[in-house]
C-alpha atoms as a printed R data frame, in Angstrom:
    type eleno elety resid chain resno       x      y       z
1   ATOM     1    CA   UNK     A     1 115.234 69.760 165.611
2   ATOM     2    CA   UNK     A     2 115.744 67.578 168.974
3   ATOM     3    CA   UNK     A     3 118.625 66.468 167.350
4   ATOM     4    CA   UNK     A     4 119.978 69.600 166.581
5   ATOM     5    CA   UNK     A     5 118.959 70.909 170.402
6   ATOM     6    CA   UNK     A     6 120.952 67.992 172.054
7   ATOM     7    CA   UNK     A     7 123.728 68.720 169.843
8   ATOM     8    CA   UNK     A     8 123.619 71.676 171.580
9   ATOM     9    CA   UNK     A     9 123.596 70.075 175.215
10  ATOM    10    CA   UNK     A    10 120.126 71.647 175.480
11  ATOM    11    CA   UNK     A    11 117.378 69.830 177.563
12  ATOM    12    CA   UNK     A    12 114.304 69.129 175.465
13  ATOM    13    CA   UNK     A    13 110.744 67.859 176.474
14  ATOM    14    CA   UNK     A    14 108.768 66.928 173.987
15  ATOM    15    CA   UNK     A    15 105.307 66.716 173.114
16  ATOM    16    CA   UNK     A    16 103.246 63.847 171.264
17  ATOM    17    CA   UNK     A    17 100.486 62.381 169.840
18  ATOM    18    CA   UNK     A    18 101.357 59.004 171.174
19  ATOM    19    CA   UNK     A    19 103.613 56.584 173.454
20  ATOM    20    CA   UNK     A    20 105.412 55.434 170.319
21  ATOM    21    CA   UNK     A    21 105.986 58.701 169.213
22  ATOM    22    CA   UNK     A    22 107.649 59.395 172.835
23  ATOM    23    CA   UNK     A    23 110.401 56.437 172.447
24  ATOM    24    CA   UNK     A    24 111.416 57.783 169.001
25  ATOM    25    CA   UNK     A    25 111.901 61.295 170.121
26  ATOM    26    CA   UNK     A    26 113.938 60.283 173.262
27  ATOM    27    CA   UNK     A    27 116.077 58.136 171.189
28  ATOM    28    CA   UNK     A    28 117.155 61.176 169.022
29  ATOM    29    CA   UNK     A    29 117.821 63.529 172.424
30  ATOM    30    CA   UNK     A    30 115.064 64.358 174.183
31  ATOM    31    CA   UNK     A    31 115.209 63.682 178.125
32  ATOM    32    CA   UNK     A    32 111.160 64.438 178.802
33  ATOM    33    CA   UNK     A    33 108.428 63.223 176.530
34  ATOM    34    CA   UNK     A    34 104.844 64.273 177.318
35  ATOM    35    CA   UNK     A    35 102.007 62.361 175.724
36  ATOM    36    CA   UNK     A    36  98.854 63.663 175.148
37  ATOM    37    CA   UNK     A    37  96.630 65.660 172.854
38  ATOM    38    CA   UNK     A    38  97.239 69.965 172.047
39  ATOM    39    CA   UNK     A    39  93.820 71.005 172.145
40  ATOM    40    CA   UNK     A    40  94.002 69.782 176.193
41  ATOM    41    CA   UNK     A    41  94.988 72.134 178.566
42  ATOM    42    CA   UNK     A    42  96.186 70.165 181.230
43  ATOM    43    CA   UNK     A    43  98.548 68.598 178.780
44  ATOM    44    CA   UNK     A    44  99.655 72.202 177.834
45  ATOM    45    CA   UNK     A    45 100.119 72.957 181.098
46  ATOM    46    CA   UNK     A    46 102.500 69.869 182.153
47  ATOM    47    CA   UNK     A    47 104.592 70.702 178.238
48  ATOM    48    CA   UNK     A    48 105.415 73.922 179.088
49  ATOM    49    CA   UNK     A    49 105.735 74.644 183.075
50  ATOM    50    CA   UNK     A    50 109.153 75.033 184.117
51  ATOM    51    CA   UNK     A    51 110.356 75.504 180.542
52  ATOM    52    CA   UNK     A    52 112.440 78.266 179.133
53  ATOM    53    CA   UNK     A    53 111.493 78.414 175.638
54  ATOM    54    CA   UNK     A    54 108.636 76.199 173.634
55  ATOM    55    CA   UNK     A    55 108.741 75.965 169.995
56  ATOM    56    CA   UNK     A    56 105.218 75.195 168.721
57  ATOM    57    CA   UNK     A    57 104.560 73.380 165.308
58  ATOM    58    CA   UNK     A    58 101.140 72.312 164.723
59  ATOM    59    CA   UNK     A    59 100.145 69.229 163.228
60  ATOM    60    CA   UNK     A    60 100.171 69.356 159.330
61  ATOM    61    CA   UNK     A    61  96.952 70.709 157.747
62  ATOM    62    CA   UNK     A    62  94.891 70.424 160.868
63  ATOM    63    CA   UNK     A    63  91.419 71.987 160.635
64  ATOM    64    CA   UNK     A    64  92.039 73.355 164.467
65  ATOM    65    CA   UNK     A    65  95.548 75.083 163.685
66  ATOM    66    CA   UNK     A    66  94.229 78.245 165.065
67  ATOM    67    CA   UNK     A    67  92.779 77.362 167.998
68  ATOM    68    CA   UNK     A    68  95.622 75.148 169.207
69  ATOM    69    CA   UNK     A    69  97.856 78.077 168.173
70  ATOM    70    CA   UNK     A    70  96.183 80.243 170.697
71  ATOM    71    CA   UNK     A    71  96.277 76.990 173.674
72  ATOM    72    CA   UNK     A    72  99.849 76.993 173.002
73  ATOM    73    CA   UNK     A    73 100.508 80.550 173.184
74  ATOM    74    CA   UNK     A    74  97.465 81.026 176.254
75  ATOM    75    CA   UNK     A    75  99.647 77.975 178.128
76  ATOM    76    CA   UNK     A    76 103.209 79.725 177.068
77  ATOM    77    CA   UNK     A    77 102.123 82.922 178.528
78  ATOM    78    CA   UNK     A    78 100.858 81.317 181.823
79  ATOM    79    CA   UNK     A    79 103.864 79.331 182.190
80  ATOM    80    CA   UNK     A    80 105.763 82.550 182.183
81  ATOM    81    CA   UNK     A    81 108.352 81.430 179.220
82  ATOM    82    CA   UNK     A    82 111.151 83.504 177.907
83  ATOM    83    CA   UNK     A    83 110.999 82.677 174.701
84  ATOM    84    CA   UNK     A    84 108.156 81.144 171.896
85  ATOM    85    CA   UNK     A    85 109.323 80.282 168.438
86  ATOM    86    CA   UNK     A    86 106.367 79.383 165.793
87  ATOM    87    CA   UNK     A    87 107.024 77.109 162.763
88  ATOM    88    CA   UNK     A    88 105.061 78.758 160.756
89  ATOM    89    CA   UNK     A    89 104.915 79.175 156.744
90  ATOM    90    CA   UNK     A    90 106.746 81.012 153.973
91  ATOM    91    CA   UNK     A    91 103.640 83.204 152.859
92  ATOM    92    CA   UNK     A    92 101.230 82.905 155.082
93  ATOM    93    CA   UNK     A    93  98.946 85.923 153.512
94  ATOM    94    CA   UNK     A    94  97.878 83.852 150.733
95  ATOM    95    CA   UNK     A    95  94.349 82.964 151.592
96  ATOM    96    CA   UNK     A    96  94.076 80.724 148.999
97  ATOM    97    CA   UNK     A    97  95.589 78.275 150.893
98  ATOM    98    CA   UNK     A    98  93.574 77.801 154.350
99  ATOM    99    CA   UNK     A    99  96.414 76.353 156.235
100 ATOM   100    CA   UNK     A   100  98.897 79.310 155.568
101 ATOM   101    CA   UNK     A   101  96.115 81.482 156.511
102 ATOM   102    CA   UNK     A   102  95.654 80.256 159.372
103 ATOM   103    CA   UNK     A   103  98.942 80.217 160.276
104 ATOM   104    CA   UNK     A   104  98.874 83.867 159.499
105 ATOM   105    CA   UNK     A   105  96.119 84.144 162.200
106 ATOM   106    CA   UNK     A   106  98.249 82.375 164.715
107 ATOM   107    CA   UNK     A   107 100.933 84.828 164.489
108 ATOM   108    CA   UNK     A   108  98.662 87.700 164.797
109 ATOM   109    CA   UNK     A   109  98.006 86.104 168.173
110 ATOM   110    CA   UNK     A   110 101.527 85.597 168.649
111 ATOM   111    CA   UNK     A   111 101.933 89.872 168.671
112 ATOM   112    CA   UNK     A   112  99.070 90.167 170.648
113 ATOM   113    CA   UNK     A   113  99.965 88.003 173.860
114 ATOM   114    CA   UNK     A   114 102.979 90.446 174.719
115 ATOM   115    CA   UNK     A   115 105.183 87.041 174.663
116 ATOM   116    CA   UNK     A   116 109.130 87.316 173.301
117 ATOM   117    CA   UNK     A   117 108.727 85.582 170.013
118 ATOM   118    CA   UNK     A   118 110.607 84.596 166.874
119 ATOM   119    CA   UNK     A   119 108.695 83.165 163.792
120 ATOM   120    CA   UNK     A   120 109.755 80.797 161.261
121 ATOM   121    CA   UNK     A   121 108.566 80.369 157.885
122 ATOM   122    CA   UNK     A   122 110.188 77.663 155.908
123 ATOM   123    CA   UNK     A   123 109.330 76.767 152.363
124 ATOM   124    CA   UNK     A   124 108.658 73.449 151.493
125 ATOM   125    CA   UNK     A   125 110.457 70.789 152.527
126 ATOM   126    CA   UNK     A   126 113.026 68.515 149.822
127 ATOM   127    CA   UNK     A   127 112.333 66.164 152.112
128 ATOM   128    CA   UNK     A   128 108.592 65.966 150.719
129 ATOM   129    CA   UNK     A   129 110.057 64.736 147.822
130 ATOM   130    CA   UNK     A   130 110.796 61.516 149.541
131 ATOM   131    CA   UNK     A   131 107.019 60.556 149.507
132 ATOM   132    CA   UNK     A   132 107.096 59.618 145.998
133 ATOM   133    CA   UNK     A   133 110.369 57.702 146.282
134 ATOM   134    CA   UNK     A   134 109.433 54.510 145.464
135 ATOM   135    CA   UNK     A   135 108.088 55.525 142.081
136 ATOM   136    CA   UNK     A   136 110.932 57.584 141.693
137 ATOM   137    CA   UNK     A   137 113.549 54.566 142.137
138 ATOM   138    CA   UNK     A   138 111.620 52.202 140.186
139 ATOM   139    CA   UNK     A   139 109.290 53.071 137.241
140 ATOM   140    CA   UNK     A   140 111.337 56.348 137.443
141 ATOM   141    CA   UNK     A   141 108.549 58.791 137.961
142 ATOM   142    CA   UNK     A   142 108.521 61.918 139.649
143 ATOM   143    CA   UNK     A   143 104.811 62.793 139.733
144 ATOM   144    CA   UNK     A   144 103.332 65.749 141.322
145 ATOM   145    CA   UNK     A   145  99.918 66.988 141.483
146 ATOM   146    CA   UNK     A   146 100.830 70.649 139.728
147 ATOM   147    CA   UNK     A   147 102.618 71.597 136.662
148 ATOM   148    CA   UNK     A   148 106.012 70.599 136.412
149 ATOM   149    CA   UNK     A   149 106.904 73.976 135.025
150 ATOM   150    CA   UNK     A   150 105.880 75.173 138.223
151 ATOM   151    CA   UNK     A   151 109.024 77.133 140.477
152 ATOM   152    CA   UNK     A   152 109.898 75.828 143.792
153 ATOM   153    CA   UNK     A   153 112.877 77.060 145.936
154 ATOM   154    CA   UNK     A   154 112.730 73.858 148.634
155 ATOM   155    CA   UNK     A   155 114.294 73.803 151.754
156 ATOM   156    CA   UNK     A   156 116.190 70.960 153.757
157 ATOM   157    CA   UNK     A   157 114.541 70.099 157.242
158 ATOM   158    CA   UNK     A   158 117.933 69.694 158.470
159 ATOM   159    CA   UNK     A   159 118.503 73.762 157.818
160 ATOM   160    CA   UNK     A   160 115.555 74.523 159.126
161 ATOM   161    CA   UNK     A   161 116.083 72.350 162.169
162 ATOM   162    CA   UNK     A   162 119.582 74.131 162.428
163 ATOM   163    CA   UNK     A   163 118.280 77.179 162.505
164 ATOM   164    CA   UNK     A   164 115.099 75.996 165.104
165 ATOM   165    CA   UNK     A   165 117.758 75.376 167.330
166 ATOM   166    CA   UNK     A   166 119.491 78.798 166.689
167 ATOM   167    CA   UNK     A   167 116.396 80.627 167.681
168 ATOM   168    CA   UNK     A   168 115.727 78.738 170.593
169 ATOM   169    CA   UNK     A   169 119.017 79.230 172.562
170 ATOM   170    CA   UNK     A   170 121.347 82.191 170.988
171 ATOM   171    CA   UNK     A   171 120.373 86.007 171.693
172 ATOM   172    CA   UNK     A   172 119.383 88.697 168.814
173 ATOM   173    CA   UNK     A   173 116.336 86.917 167.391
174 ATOM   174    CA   UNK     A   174 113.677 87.944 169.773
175 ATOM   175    CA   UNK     A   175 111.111 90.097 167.123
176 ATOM   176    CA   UNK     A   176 112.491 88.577 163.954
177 ATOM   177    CA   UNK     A   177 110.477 86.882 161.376
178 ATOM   178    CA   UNK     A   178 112.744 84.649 159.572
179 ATOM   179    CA   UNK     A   179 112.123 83.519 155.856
180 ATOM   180    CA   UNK     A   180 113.171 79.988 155.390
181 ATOM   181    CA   UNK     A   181 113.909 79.387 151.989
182 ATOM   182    CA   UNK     A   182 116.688 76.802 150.079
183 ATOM   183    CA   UNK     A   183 119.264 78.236 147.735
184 ATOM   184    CA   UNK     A   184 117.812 77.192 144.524
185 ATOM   185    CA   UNK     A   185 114.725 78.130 142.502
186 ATOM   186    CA   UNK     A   186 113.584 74.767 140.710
187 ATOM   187    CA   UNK     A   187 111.119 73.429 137.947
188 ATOM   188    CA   UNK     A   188 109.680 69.789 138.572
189 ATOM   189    CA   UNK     A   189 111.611 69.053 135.445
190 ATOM   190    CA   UNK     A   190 115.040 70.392 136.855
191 ATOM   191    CA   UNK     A   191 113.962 68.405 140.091
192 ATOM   192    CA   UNK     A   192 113.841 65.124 137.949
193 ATOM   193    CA   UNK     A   193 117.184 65.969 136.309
194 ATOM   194    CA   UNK     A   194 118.905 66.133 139.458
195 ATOM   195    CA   UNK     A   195 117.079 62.743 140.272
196 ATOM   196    CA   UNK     A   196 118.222 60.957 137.255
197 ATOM   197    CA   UNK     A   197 121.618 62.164 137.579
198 ATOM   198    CA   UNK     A   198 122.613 60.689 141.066
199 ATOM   199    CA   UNK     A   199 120.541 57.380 140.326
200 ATOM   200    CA   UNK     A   200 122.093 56.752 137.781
201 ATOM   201    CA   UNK     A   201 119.066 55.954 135.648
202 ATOM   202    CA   UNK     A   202 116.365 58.493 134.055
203 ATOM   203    CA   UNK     A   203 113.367 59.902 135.638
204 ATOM   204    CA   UNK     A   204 110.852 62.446 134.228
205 ATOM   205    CA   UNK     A   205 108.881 64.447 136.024
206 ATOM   206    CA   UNK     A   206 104.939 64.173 135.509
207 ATOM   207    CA   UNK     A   207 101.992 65.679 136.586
208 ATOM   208    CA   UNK     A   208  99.220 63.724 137.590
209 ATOM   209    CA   UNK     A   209  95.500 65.388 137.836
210 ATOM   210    CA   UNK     A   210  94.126 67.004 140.831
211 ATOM   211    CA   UNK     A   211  91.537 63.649 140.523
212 ATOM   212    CA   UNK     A   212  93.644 61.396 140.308
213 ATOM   213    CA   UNK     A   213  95.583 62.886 143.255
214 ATOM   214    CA   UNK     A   214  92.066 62.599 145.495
215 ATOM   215    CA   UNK     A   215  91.568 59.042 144.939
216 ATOM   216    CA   UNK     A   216  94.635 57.920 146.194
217 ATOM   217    CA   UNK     A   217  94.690 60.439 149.077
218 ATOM   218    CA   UNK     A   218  90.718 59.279 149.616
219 ATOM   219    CA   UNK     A   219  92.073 55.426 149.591
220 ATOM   220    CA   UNK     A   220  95.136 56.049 152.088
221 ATOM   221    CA   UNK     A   221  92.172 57.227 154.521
222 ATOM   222    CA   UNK     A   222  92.914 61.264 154.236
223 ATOM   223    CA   UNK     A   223  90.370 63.378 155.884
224 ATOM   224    CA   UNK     A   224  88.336 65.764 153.565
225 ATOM   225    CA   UNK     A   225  89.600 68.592 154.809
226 ATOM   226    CA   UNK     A   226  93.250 67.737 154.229
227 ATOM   227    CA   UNK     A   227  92.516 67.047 150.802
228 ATOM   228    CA   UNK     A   228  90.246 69.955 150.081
229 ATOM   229    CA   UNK     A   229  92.872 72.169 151.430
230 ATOM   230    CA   UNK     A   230  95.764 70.404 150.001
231 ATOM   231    CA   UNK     A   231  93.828 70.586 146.313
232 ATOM   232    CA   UNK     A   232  94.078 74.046 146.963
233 ATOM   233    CA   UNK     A   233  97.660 74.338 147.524
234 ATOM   234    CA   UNK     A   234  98.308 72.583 144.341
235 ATOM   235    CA   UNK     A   235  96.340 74.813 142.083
236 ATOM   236    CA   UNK     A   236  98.034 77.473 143.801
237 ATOM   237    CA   UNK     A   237 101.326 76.550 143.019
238 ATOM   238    CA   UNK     A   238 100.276 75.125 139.619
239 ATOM   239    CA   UNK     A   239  99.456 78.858 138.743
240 ATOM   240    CA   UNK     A   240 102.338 80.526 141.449
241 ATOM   241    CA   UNK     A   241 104.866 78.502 142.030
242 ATOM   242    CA   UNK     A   242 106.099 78.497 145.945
243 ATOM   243    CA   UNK     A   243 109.771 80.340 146.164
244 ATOM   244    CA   UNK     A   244 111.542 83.066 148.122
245 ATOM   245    CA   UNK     A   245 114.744 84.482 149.193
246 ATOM   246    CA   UNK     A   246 117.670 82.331 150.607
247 ATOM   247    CA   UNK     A   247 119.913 84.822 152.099
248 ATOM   248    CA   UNK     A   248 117.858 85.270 155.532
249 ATOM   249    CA   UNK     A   249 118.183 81.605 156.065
250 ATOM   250    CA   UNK     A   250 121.773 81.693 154.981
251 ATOM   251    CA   UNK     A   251 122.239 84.536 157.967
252 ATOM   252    CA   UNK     A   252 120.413 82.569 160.451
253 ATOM   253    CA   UNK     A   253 122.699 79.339 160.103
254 ATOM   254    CA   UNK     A   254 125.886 80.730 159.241
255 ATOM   255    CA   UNK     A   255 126.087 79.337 155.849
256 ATOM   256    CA   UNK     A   256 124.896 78.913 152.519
257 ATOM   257    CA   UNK     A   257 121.451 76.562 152.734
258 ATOM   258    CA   UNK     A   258 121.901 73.344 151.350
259 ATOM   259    CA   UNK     A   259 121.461 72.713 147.820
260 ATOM   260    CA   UNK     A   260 118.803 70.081 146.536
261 ATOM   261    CA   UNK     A   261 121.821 67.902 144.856
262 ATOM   262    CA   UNK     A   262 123.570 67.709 148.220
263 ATOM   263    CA   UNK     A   263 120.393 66.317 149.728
264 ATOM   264    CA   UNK     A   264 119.463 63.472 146.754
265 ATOM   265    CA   UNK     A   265 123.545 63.014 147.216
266 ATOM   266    CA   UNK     A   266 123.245 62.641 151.405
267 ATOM   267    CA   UNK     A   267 119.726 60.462 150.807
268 ATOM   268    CA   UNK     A   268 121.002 58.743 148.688
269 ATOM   269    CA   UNK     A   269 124.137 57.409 150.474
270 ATOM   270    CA   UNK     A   270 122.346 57.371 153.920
271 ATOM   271    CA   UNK     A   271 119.391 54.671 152.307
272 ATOM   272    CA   UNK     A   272 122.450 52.638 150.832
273 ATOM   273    CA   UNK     A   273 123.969 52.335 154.176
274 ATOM   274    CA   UNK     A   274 120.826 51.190 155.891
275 ATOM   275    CA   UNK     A   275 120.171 48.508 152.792
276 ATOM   276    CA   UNK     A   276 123.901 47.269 153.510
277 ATOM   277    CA   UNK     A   277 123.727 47.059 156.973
278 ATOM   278    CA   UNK     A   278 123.584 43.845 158.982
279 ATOM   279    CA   UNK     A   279 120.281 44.602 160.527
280 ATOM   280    CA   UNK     A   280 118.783 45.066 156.559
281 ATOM   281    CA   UNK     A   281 120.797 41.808 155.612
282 ATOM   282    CA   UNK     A   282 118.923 39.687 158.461
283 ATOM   283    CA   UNK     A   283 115.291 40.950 157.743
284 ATOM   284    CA   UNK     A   284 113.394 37.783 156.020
285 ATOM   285    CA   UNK     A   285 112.745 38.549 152.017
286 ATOM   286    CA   UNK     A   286 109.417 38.096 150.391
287 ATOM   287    CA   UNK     A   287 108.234 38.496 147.387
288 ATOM   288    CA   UNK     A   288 104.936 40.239 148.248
């Protein structure tokens, strides 16, 4: 999205977690970083004074989503800002999975604090898929934690970025809840298809169990709350599925979403070009 703002010749100040964090965000566009943690006020208050709009996204699957939600919005409000844009969910009423419930809760106190607001609810991302890529690329797995019968209708970041940026700095969306979802509705299996066909090489789509899924999450250090709610999710869209509509996000941007074969097709090309690229060439090789 700071991309897509600087593209845009907006001004951007960001907020992290961390002075790392700050370098990689000003290298993509943004002229202020602030560094610090969202459940402090003072760094609320230096992130948004003197700003016009603040887009809040919380950090994934954090147990304190709603009470950061509120800082932001109690900070927003106090800063006097014209304009507060949530990244929220697509469904947030299903209480079967915490974190879209709770995002549910921060828009409720989105309506409540009188602020001009615009809400977002993407689906999920295609660029989740990307997680798994290794296994993908070499044994030529595709594994995911639900049935791969199970419907998705995925969404590129870059869309949703696009229409971020949209929201932020063009009239007419002040009061709108926008549905974010991609053009397609796809099985795991159809996902895998797509795979094998622009790698060149098959992959099949499997479904690991929910256990299996916790050990690994346990052994990449996970917190138990990310993985209880994250279980969750899963069975939900083992028995669900997670899809929607794509024509509100086609009206927001202009243009038909992007498809899931364009993406594998742009990954694709963009991971080639970094492999071939000087800087790749010179990296030492090892064989561990």
């Amino acid at each position: 999205m700071i991309a897509a703002l600087a593209a845009k010749q907006q001004a951007v100040r960001a907020l992290v977690h961390r002075e790392e964090q700050a370098a990689l965000l000003r290298s993509l566009g943004a002229k202020e970083a602030v560094v610090g943690d969202m459940r402090d006020e003072t760094t609320l208050r230096r992130a948004t004074g003197n700003v016009r709009a603040v887009y809040h996204i919380c950090p994934n699957v954090h147990p304190d989503e709603i009470t950061i939600g509120k800082s932001v919005i109690a900070a927003a409000s106090q800063a006097g800002v014209k304009r507060f844009v949530f990244h929220s969910v697509m469904h947030p009423q299903t209480e079967e999975m915490p974190h879209h419930w709770k995002k549910l809760r921060v828009e409720e106190a989105l309506f409540a604090s009188g602020l001009p607001y615009t809400i977002l609810q993407p689906a999920s991302y295609m660029q989740n898929v990307l997680a798994g890529w290794r296994d993908i690329t070499e044994p030529g797995v595709y594994a995911v934690p639900y049935s791969v019968e199970a419907r998705m209708s995925m969404v590129d970041l870059d869309d949703v970025a696009q229409a971020a940026a949209i929201v932020l700095t063009e009239p007419d969306h002040l009061g709108a809840t926008y549905e974010l979802a991609g053009p397609e509705l796809l099985t795991q299996t159809q996902v895998a298809e797509t795979l094998s066909k622009h790698l060149n090489r098959p992959v099949r789509a499997e479904q690991v169990t929910i256990d299996a899924w916790t050990r690994q999450a346990q052994a990449s250090g996970m917190g138990a709350y990310q993985i209880e709610t994250l279980v969750k999710m899963f069975r939900y869209y083992d028995r669900c599925g997670f899809w929607g509509n794509p024509r509100t996000l086609a009206y927001v941007i202009g243009r038909a979403p992007t498809k899931f074969e364009t993406f594998i097709e742009r990954t694709i090309k963009q991971r080639n070009k970094r492999w071939q690229s000087p800087e790749h060439q010179l990296q030492p090789q090892t064989n561990t």
